[in-house]
C-alpha positions as CSV (number, residue, x, y, z in Angstrom):
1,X,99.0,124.6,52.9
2,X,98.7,121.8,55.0
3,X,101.6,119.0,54.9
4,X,99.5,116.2,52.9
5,X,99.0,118.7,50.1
6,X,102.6,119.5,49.7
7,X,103.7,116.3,49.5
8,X,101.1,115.8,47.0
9,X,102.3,118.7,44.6
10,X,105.8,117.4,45.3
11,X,105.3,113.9,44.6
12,X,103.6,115.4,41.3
13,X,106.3,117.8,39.8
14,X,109.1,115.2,40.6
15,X,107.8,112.6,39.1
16,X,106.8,113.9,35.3
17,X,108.6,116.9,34.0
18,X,108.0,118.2,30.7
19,X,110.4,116.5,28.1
20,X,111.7,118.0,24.8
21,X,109.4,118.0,21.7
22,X,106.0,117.9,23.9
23,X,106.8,114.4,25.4
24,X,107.4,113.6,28.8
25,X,110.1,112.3,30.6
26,X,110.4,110.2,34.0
27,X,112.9,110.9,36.6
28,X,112.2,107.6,38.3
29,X,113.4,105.6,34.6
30,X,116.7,105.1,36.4
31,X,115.4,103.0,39.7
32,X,115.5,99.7,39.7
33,X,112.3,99.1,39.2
34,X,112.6,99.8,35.2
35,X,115.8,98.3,34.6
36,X,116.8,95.7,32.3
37,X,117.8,92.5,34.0
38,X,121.9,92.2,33.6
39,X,122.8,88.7,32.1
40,X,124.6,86.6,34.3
41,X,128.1,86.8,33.2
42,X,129.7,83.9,31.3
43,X,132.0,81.3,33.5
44,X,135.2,80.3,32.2
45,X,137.0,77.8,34.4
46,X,140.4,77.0,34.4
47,X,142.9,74.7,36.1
48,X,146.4,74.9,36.8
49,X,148.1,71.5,37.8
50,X,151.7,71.2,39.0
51,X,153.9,69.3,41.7
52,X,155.2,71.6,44.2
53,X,158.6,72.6,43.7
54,X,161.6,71.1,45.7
55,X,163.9,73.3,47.7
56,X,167.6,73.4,46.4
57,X,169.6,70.8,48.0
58,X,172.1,73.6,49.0
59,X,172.2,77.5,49.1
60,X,171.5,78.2,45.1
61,X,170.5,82.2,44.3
62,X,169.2,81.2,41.1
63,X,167.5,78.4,41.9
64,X,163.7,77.8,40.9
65,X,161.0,80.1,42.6
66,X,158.2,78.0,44.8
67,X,155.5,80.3,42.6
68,X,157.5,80.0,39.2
69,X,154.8,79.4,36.6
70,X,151.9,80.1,38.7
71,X,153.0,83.9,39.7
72,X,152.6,84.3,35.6
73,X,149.4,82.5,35.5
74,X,148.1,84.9,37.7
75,X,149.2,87.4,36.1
76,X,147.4,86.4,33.1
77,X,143.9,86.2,35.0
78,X,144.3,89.5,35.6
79,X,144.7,90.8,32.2
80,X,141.8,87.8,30.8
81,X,139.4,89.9,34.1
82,X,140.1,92.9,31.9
83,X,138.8,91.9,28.8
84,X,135.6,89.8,30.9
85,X,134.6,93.0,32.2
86,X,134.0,94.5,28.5
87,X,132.7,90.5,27.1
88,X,130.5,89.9,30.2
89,X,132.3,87.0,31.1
90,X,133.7,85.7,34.4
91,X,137.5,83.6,34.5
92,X,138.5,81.9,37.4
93,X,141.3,79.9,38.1
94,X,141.8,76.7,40.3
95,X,145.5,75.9,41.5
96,X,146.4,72.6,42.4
97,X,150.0,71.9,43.9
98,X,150.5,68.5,44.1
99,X,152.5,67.4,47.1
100,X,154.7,64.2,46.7
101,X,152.9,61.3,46.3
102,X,149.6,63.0,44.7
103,X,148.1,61.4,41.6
104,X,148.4,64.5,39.0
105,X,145.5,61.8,37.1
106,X,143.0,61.8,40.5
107,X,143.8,65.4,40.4
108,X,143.1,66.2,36.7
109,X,139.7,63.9,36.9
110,X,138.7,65.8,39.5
111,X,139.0,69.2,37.9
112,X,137.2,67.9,35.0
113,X,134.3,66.6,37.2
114,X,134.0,70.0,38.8
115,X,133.7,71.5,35.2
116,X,137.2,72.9,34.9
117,X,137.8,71.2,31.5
118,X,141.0,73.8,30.6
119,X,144.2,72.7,32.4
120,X,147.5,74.6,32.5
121,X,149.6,71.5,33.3
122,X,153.6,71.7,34.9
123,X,153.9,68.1,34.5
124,X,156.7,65.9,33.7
125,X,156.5,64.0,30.0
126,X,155.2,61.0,31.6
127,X,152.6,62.4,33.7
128,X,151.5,64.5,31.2
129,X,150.8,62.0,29.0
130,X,148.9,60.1,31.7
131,X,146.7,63.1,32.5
132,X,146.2,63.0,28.8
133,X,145.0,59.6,28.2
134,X,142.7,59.8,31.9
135,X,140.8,62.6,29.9
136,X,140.3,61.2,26.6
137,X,137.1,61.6,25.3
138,X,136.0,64.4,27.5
139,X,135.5,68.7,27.4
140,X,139.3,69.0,28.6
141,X,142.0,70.4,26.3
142,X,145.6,70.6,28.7
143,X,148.1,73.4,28.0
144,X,151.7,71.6,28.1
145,X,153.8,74.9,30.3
146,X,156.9,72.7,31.3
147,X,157.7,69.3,29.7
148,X,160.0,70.6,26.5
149,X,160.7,66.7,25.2
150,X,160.4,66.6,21.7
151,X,158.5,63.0,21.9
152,X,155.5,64.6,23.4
153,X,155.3,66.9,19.6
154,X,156.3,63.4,17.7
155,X,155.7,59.6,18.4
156,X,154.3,60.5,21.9
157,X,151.5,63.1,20.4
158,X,148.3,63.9,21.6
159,X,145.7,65.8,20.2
160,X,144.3,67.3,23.7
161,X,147.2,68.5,24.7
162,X,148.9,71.9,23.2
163,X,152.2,73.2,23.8
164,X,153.4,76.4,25.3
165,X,156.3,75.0,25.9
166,X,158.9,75.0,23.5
167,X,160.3,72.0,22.3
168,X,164.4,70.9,23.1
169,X,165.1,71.4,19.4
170,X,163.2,74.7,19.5
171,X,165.4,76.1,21.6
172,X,168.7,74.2,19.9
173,X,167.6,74.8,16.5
174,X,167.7,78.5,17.8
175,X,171.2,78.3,18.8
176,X,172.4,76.8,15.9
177,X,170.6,79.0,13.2
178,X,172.6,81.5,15.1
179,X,176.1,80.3,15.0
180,X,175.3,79.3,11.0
181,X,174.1,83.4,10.8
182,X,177.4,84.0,12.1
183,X,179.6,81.5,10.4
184,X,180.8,80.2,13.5
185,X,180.2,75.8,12.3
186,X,182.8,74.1,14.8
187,X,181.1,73.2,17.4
188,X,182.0,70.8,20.5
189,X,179.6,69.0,22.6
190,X,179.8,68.8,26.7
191,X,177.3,66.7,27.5
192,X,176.0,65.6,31.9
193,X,174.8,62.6,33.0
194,X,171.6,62.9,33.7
195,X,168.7,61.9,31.3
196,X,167.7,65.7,30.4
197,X,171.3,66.1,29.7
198,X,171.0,63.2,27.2
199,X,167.7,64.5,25.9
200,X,169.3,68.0,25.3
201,X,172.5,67.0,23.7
202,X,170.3,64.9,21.0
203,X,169.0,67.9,20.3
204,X,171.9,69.6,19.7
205,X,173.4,66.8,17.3
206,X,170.0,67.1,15.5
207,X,170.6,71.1,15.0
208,X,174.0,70.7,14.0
209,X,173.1,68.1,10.8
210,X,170.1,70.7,10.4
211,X,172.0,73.5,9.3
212,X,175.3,72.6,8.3
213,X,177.4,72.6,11.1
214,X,180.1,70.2,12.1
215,X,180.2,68.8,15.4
216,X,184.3,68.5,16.5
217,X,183.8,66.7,19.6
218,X,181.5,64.9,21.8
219,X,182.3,64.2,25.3
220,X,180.1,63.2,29.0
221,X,181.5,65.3,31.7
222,X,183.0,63.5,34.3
223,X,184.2,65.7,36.9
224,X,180.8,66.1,38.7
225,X,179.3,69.1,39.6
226,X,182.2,71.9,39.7
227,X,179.7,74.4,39.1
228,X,178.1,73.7,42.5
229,X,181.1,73.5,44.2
230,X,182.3,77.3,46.4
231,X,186.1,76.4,46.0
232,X,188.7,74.9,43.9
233,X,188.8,71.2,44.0
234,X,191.9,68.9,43.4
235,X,190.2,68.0,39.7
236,X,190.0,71.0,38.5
237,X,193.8,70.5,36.3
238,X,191.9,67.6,35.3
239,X,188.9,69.5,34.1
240,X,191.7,72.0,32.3
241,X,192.8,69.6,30.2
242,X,189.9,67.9,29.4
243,X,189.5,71.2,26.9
244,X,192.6,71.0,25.3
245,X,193.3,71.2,21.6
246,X,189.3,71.6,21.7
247,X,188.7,72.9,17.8
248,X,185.4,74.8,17.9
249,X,183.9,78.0,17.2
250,X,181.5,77.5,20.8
251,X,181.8,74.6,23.3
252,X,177.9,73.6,23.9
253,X,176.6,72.1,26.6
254,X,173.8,70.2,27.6
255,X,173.5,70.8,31.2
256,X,169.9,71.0,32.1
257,X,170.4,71.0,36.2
258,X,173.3,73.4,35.9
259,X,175.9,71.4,37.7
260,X,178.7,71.7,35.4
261,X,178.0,73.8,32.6
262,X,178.7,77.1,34.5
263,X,182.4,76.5,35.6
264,X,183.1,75.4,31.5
265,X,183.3,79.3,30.9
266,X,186.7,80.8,31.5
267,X,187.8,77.4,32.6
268,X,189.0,76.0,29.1
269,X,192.6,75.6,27.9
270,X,192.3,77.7,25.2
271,X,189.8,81.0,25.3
272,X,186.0,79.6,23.6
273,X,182.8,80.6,23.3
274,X,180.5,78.7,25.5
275,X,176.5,78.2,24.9
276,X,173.4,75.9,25.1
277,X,172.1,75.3,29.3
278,X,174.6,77.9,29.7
279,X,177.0,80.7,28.4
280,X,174.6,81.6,25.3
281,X,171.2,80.4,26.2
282,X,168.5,79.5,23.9
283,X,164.8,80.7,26.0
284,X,161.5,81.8,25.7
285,X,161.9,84.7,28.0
286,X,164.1,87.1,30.0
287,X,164.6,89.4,32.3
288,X,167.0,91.0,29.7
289,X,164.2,91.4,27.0
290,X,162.7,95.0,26.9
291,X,161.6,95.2,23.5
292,X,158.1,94.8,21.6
293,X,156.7,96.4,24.7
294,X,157.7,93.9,27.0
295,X,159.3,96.3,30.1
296,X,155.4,96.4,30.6
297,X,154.7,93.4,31.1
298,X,157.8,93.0,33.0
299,X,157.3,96.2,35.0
300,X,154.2,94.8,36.0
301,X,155.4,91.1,36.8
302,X,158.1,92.7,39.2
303,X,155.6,94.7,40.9
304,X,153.4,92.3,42.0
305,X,155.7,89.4,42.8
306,X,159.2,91.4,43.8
307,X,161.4,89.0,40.9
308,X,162.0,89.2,37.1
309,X,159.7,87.2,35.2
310,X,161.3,83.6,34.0
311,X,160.3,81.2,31.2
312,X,158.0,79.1,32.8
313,X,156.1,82.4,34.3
314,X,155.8,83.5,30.5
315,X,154.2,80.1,29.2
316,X,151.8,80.1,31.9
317,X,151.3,83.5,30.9
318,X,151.0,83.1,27.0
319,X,149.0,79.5,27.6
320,X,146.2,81.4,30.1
321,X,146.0,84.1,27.8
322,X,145.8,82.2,24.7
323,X,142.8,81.0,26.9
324,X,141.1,84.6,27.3
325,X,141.4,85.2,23.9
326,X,139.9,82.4,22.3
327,X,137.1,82.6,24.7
328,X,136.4,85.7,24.1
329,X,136.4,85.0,20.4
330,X,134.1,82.0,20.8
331,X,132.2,83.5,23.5
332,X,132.3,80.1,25.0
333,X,133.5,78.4,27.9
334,X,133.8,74.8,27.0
335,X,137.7,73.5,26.8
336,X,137.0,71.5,23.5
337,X,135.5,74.9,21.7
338,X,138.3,76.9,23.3
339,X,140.8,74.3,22.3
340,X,139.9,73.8,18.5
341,X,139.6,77.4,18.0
342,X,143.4,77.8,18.7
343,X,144.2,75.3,16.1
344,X,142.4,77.7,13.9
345,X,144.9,79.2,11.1
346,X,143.6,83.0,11.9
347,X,144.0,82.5,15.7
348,X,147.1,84.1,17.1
349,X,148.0,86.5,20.1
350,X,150.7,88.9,20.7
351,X,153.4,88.4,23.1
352,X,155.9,91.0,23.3
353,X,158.0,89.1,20.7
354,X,157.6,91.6,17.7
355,X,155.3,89.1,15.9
356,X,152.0,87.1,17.0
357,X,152.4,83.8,18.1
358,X,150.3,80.9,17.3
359,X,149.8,77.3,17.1
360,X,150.6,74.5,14.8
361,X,147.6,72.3,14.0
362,X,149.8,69.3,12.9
363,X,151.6,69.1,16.7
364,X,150.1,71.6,18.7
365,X,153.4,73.4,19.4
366,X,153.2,77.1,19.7
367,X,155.3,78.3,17.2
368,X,157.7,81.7,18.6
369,X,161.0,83.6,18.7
370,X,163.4,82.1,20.5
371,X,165.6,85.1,22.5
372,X,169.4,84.4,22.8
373,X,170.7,86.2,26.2
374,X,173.3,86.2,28.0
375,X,172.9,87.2,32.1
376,X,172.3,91.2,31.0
377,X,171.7,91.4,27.4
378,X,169.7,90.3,24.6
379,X,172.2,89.1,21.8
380,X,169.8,87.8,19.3
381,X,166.5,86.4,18.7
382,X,165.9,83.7,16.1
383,X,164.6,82.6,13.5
384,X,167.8,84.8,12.0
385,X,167.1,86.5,9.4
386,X,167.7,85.1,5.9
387,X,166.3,81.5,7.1
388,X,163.1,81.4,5.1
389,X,160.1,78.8,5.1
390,X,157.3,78.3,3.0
391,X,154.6,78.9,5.7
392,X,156.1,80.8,8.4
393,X,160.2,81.9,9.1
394,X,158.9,80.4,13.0
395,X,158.6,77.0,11.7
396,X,162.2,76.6,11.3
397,X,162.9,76.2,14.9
398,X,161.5,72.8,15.8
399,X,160.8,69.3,14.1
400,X,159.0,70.7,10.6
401,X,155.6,69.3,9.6
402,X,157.6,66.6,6.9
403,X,159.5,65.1,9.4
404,X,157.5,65.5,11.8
405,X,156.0,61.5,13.2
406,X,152.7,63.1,15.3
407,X,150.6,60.9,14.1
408,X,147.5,61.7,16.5
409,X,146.0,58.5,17.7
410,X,142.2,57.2,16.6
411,X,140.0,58.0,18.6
412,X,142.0,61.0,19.9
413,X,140.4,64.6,20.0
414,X,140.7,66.6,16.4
């Protein structure tokens, strides 16, 4: 048989074989050629916007990580890719450090021009709400990961911005549900100098009159910062007695930079409780926290960036994955879309908290568990149990919707 007939016959049989039932079957119905064109996969953009970090001023082993926030944002691409693979759709994320002197507004515009309408934003309050007020009126919803002052969820309001951070009396309302749980009500107030310090300790007084506690005392520190200091310092009898005949349950303190509030503990006259920016300390997330299936998350955190998972790494986290799932839902990529459908009262996501998280149409605040920890352990997570509310236990921690004085602007994004 000469070698044109065999490739004939060949050609023949493996082309068209008999197929079951009398019909016939193709082997060639897998090439290309009689395939059905993929669909491009969806794009969702998103933007992360932040200054970079300062180094410590001086040798500090808990001071702020260079990647902290980001490191969890990229975490939460990874776990959005998942989910794209399944939805056929594509994230991406855009990080912009700002170095000192950048215009976080000439930065947001620009992300917006390029189509990258969803921001994850580490901004101070005021910067925030001038990245805000640049982007009125267009596809861009930004996703508040680091400015916790309670004007930004009250007379400073905006409707395109949502909060996965939690507010200053979030996290004191936390703390003070907790020492009403425990009928611990004296409490005395330590409060620094700087302007955070002020912001917190408001706050506190706030939580106090909330639930029935009585505030003892309320004093500024004046002794500097002890807690940065490596040895004793000639004012630290002065600091003693500054504590003396101190009648209160827990000595809080409203600390936010930590230069004090450490060397309060074991340093008072009289053995007390300490709590607030230190001692028992109200937070979003810890390396402490294993429950709810959180040691995955945290497993995988560690492996990838060699360091325990902090608060800010878990709002970027919860904010870019809050992202993923309402795109997926909506099957849409456009920030305003995205951003409405969170408001939605059926939209939540879990978050290793026990319970689903989700967002408060009236101030945009995501409303969570607060964990109490102390450097190794869990202690408690509020809202405690026993403090109930009409809508949700969660919306006890935090300016309620009655007193609340968001009011969201005309003209502002609904």
């Amino acid at each position: 048989m000469s070698g044109t007939r065999m490739a004939a016959l060949l050609l023949a049989f493996t082309c068209v074989i008999p197929g079951p039932r009398g019909t016939d079957r193709a082997w060639a119905q897998t090439a290309p050629a009689a395939t059905e064109p993929t669909a491009a996969p969806q794009q969702v953009h998103i933007g992360y916007l932040a200054h970079r970090k300062p180094a410590p001023p001086i040798y500090d082993y808990e001071a702020e990580p260079a990647d902290s926030g980001i490191a969890g944002a990229r975490i939460a691409m990874k776990d959005n890719a998942t989910t794209g693979r399944l939805t056929n759709q594509l994230f991406d994320l855009q990080e912009t450090i700002l170095e000192k002197g950048q215009s976080p507004v000439d930065a947001a515009k620009a992300l917006v021009d390029q189509g990258v309408g969803l921001i994850v934003a580490d901004l101070p309050a005021d910067d925030l709400l001038a990245v805000s007020d640049a982007l009125k009126g267009r596809d861009a919803t930004i996703f508040n990961i680091g400015a916790e002052d309670d004007r930004l969820r009250n007379a400073d309001c905006r409707a395109n911005i949502d909060h996965f951070a939690p507010s200053r009396q979030m996290l004191t309302d936390a703390l003070a549900q907790f020492l009403a749980a425990q009928r611990w009500r004296n409490v005395f107030l330590i409060v620094g100098t700087d302007p955070e310090d002020q912001l917190y300790a408001e706050a506190v007084r706030r939580s106090v009159k909330k639930f029935g506690l009585k505030l003892t005392g309320d004093k500024p520190w004046t002794f500097g910062p002890m807690a940065r200091q490596r040895a004793d310092g000639p004012i630290r009898a002065d600091a003693f007695v500054f504590t003396r005949g101190v009648d209160a349950d827990m000595i809080v303190i409203a600390d936010e930079a930590g230069n004090f509030g450490d060397y309060v503990e074991y340093h008072t006259a009289e053995p007390k409780l300490t709590g607030g920016t230190q001692g028992l300390v109200p937070a979003t997330w810890s390396r402490v926290l294993d429950a709810w299936g959180s040691a995955q998350l945290q497993s995988r955190f560690v492996r990838v960036n060699k360091r325990p998972m902090r608060s800010l790494d878990y709002q970027a986290w919860t904010a870019i994955r809050a992202i993923g799932e309402a795109a997926t839902r909506t099957q849409s990529g456009s920030a305003k879309i995205i951003g409405d459908y969170m408001l939605r009262a059926d939209f939540d996501i879990a978050a290793f908290k026990g319970v689903p998280v989700s967002l408060r149409n009236w101030d945009h605040q995501l409303r969570q568990p607060v964990l109490l920890i102390q450097p190794r352990m869990l202690v408690s997570l509020s809202p405690q149990p026993g403090f109930l509310h009409p809508v949700t236990a969660l919306d006890s921690l935090g300016t309620d919707e009655p007193e609340s004085t968001c009011k969201f602007r005309s003209g502002d994004k609904q």
